[in-house]
C-alpha positions as CSV (number, residue, x, y, z in Angstrom):
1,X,-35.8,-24.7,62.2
2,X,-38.3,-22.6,60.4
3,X,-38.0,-19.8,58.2
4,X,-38.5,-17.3,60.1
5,X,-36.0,-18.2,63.3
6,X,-33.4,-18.9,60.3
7,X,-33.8,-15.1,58.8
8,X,-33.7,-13.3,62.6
9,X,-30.3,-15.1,63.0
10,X,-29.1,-13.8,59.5
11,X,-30.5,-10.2,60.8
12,X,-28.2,-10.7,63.7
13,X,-25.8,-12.1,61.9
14,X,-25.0,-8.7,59.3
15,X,-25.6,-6.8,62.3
16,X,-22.6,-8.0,64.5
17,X,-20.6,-7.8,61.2
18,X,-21.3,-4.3,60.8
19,X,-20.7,-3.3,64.7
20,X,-17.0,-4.4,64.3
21,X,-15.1,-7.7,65.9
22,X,-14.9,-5.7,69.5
23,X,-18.6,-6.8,69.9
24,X,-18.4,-10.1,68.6
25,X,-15.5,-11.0,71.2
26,X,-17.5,-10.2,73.8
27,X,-20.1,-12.7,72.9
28,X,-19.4,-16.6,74.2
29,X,-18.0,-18.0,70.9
30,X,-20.7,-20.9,70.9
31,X,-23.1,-18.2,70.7
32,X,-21.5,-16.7,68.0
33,X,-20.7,-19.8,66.4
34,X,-24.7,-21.1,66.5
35,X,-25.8,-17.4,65.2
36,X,-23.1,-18.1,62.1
37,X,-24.4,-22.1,61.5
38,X,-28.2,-21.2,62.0
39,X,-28.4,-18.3,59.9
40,X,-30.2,-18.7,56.5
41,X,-28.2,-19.0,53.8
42,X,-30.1,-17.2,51.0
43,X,-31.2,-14.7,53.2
44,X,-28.3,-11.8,53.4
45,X,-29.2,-8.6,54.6
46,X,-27.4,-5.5,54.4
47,X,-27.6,-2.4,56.9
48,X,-26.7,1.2,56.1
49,X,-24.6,1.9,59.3
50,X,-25.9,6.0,59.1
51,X,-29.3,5.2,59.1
52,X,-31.0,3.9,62.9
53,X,-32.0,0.0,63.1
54,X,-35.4,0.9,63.4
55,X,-36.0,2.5,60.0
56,X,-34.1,-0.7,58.3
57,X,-37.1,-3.0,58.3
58,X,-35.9,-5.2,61.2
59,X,-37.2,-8.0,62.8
60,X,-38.6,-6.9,66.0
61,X,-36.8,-10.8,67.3
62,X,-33.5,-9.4,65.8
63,X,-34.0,-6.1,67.6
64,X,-34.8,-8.3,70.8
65,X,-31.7,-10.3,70.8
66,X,-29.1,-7.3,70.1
67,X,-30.9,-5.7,73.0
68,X,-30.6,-9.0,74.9
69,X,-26.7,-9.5,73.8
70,X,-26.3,-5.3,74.7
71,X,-28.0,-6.0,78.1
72,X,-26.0,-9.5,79.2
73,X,-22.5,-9.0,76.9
74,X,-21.7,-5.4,75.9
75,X,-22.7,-3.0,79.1
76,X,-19.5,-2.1,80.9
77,X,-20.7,-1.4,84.0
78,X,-23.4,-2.3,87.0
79,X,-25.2,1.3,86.5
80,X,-25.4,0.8,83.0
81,X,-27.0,-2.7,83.3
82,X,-29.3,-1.1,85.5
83,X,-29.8,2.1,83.5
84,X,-31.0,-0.5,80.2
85,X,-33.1,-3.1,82.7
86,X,-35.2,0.3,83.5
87,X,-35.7,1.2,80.2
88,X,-37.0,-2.3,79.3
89,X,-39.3,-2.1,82.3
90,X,-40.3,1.0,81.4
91,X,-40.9,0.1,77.7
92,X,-43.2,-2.4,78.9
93,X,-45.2,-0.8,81.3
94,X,-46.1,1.3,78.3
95,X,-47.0,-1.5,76.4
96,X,-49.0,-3.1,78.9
97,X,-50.8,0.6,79.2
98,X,-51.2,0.2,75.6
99,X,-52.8,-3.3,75.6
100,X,-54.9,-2.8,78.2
101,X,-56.3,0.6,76.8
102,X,-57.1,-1.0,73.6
103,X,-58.4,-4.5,74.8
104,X,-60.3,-3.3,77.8
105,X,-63.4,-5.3,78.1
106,X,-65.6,-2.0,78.9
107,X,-64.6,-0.1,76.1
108,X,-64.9,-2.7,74.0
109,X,-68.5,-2.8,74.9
110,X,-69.0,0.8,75.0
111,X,-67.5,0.9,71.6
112,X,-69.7,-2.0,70.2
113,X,-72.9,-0.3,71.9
114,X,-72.2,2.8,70.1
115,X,-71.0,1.3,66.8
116,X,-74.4,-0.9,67.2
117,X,-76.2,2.7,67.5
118,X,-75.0,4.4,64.7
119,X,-75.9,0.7,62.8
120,X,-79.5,1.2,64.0
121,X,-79.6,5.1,62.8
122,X,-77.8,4.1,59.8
123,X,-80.3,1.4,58.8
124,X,-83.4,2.5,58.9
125,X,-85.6,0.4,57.1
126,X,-88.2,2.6,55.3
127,X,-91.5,0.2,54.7
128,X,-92.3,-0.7,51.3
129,X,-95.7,-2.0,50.3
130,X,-95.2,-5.5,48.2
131,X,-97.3,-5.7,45.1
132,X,-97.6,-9.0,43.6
133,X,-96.8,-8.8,39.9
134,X,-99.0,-7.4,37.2
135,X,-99.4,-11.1,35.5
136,X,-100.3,-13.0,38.8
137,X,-102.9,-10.2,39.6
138,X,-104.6,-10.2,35.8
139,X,-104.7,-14.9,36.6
140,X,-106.4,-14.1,40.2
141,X,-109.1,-11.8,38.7
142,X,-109.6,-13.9,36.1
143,X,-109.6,-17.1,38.7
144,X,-112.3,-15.2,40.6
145,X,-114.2,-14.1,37.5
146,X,-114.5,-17.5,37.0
147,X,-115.0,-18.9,40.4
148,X,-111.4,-20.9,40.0
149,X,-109.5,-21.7,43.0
């Protein structure tokens, strides 16, 4: 298992120790116990309880499985199930809003053609007459004096 997987289980790991023993009860105990054996062991986060999980520099996978666990384990009722599955649906309609505004193949074009634009204004090439330097011009005159080619 890599690193990564190992740390999001230690995330959810200190996180079901701070929300008490009535939430870990209500988790299948082979959940729990795979949580407990998979976690990393020199990984040990701590969470200040007063402060929200968002502003704690969480894994956004940890955050995803106490949702998930909150969704299948800890609702108490039908409505609330129902109340959470709309939030997540609406959560990701706004995302899928978000994606699509920002990775929208027309204003990606748009956005290149302009950017392309202000390239072209921006680099104006101003034309500069080349002049051969002053030692090669003294050989060719005397070349010609000379009538060497």
């Amino acid at each position: 298992m890599d690193i990564k997987t190992k740390e999001t289980y230690s995330e959810v790991y200190s996180i079901l120790k701070m929300l008490g023993e009535n939430y870990i009860t209500k988790l299948p105990s082979q959940l729990y116990q795979m949580i407990k054996e998979e976690k990393s062991n020199e990984y040990n986060p701590q969470y200040d309880s007063t402060i929200a999980l968002e502003q704690q520099n969480i894994k956004k996978e940890t955050i995803s499985m106490i949702a998930l666990f909150h969704l299948n384990y800890w609702c108490n009722s039908q409505e609330e199930k129902q109340e959470l599955k709309k939030l997540f649906e609406d959560n990701e309609v706004k995302y899928q809003v978000e994606l699509r505004e920002k990775y929208n193949p027309d204003n990606l074009f748009k956005k290149r053609n302009s950017q392309q634009e202000e390239n072209i204004i921006t680099n104006q090439v101003s034309m500069v007459e080349y002049k051969k330097p002053l030692f090669k011009r003294i050989i060719n005159k005397i070349k010609i004096i000379f009538h060497i080619n």
